[in-house]
Each structure stands twice: as structure tokens, then as C-alpha cells.
Backbone as CSV, one residue per row, in Angstrom:
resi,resn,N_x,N_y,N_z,CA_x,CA_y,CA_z,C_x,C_y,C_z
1,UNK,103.486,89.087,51.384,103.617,90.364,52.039,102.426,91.259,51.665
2,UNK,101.973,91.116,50.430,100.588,91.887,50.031,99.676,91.909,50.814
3,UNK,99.260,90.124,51.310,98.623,89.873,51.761,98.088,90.463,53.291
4,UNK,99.202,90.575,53.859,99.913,91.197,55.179,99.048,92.260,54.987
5,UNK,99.622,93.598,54.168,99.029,94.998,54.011,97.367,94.643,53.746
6,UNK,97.164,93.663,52.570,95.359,93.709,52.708,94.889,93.746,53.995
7,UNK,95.261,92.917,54.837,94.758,92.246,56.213,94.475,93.216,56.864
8,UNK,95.882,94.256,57.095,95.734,95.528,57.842,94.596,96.366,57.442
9,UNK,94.337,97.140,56.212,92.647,97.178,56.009,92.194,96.717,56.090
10,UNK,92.101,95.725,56.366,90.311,94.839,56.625,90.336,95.319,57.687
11,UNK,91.471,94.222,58.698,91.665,94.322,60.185,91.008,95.794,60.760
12,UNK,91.323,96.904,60.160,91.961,98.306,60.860,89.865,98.727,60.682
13,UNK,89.351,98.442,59.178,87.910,98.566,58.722,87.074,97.927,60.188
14,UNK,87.396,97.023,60.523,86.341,96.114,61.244,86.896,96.459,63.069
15,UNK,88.044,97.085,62.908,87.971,97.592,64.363,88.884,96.542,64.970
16,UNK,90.153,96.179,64.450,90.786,94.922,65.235,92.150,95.489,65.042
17,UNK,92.234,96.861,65.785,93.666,97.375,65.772,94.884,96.553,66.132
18,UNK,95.005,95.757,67.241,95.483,94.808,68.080,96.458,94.051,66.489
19,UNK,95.327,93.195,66.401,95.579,92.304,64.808,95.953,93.037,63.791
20,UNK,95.945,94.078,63.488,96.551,94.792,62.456,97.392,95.149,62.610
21,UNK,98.498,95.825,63.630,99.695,95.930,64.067,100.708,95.530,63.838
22,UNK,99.797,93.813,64.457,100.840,92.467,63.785,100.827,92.272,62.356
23,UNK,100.022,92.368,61.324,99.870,91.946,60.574,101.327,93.165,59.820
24,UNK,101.030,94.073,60.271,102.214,95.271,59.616,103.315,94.425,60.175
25,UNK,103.847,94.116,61.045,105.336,93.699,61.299,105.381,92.864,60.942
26,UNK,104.320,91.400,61.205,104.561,90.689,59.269,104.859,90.758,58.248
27,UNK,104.361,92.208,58.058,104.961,92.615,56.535,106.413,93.819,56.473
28,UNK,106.371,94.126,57.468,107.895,94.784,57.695,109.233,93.490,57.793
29,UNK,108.815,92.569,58.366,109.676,91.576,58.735,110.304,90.995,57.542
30,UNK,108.747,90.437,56.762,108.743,89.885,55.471,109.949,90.800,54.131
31,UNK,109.685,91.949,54.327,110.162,92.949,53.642,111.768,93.247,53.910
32,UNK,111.976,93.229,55.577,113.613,92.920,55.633,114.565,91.948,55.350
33,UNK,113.608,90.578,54.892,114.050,89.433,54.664,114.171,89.352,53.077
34,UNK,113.536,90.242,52.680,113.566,90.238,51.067,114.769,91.537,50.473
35,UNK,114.641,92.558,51.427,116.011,93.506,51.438,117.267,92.559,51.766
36,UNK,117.516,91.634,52.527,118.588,91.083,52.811,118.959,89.966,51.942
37,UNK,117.915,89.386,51.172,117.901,88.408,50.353,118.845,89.307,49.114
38,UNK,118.265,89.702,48.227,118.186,90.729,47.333,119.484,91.200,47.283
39,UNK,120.692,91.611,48.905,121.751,92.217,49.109,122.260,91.009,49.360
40,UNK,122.147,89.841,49.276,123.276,88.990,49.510,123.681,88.791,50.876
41,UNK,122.956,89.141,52.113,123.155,89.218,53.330,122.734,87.892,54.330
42,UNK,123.081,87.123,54.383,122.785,86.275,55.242,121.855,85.848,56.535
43,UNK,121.244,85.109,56.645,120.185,85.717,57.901,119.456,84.208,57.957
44,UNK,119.534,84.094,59.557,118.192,83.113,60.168,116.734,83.009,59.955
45,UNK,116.518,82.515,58.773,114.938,82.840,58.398,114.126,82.475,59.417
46,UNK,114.318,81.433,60.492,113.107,81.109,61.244,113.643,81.706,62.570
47,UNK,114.795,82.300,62.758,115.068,83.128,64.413,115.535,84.361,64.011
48,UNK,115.909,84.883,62.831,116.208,86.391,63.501,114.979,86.991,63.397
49,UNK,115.044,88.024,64.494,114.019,88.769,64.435,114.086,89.992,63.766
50,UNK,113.005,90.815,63.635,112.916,92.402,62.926,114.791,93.514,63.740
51,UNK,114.431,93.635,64.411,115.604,94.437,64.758,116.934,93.735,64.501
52,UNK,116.851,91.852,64.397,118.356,91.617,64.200,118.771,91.757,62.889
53,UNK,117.508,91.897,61.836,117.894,91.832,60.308,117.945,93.606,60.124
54,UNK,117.452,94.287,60.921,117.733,95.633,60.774,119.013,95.732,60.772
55,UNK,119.350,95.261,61.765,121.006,95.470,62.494,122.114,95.041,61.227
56,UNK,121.904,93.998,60.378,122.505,93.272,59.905,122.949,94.353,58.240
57,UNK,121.490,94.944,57.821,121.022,95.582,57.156,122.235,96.951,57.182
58,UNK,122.319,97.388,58.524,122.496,99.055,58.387,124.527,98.326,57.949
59,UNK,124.673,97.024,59.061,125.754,97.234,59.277,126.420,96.159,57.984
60,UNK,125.735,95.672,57.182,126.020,94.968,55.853,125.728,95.175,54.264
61,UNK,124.620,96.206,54.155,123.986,96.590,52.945,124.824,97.858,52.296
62,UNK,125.402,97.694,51.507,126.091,98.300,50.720,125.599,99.988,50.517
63,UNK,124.423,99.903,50.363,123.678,101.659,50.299,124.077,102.175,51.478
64,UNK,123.718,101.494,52.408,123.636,102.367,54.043,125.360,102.270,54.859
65,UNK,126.430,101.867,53.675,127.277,102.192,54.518,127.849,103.812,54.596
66,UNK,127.624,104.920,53.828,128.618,105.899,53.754,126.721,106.839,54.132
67,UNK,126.455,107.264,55.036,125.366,107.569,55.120,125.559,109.615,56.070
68,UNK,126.558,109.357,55.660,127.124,111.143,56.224,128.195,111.654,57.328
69,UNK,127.857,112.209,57.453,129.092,112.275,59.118,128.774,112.771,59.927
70,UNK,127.371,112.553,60.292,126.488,112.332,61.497,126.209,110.602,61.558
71,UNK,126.201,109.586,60.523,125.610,108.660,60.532,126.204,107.646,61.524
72,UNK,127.148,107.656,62.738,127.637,106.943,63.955,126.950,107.335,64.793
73,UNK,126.523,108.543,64.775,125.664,109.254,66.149,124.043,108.191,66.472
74,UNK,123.669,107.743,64.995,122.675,107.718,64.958,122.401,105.831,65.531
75,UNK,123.740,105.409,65.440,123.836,104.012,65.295,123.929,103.446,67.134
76,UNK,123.295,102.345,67.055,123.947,101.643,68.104,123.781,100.310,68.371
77,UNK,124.663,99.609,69.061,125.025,98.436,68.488,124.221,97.256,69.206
């Protein structure tokens, strides 16, 4: 995942916005897979994607369940 963030400076230095983008949701992806690891959460390492481990995240991770009483407004499924 380090690696990911180096890339994005280089990438972003040399003018290859395109490629650096990706290289961030590489490392966002990488990073939800290690939040879900970490929580005991279960997950398709080679098919879920970024938004399905989000999903999994808000609606399985122990921190983000009691998140106020606005926090349904904000959700959707």
C-alpha cells in the first residue's frame, strides 16, 4: 500500500494524473481490505470491490455502528 502512495508522487511529479488516481484506489482498496481484515469481517479478496467492502464496513465494523441519530439519513443500501 506504501508503494501505491509513492507511485502517486512520482506519477502526479511527471504529469500522469490518469495513473495516479488509480494508483490511490489501489491504495484505498488495499486499505479497506486491511480495515476488514483487522475487524474480523469477511470479504472476497479477488471480487469485492471498493464500495462493496465499504458497504460491508459501515454495516459490520463495530466503531461505525452507533454513529448518531442522523447516521440512517446518511446511509444507503
Amino acid at each position: 500500500m506504501r508503494r501505491a502512495i509513492d507511485d502517486v508522487q512520482t506519477l502526479l511529479d511527471k504529469g500522469g494524473p490518469t495513473n495516479a488516481v488509480d494508483r490511490v484506489h489501489t491504495s484505498l482498496h488495499g486499505h479497506l481490505q486491511y480495515l476488514c481484515d483487522t475487524a474480523g469481517i469477511d470479504y472476497d479478496s479477488k471480487n469485492d470491490p471498493t464500495t462493496a467492502l465499504l458497504k460491508k464496513l459501515r454495516r459490520e465494523h463495530p466503531q461505525l455502528q452507533d454513529l448518531g441519530p442522523r447516521s440512517r439519513t446518511s446511509r444507503r443500501s
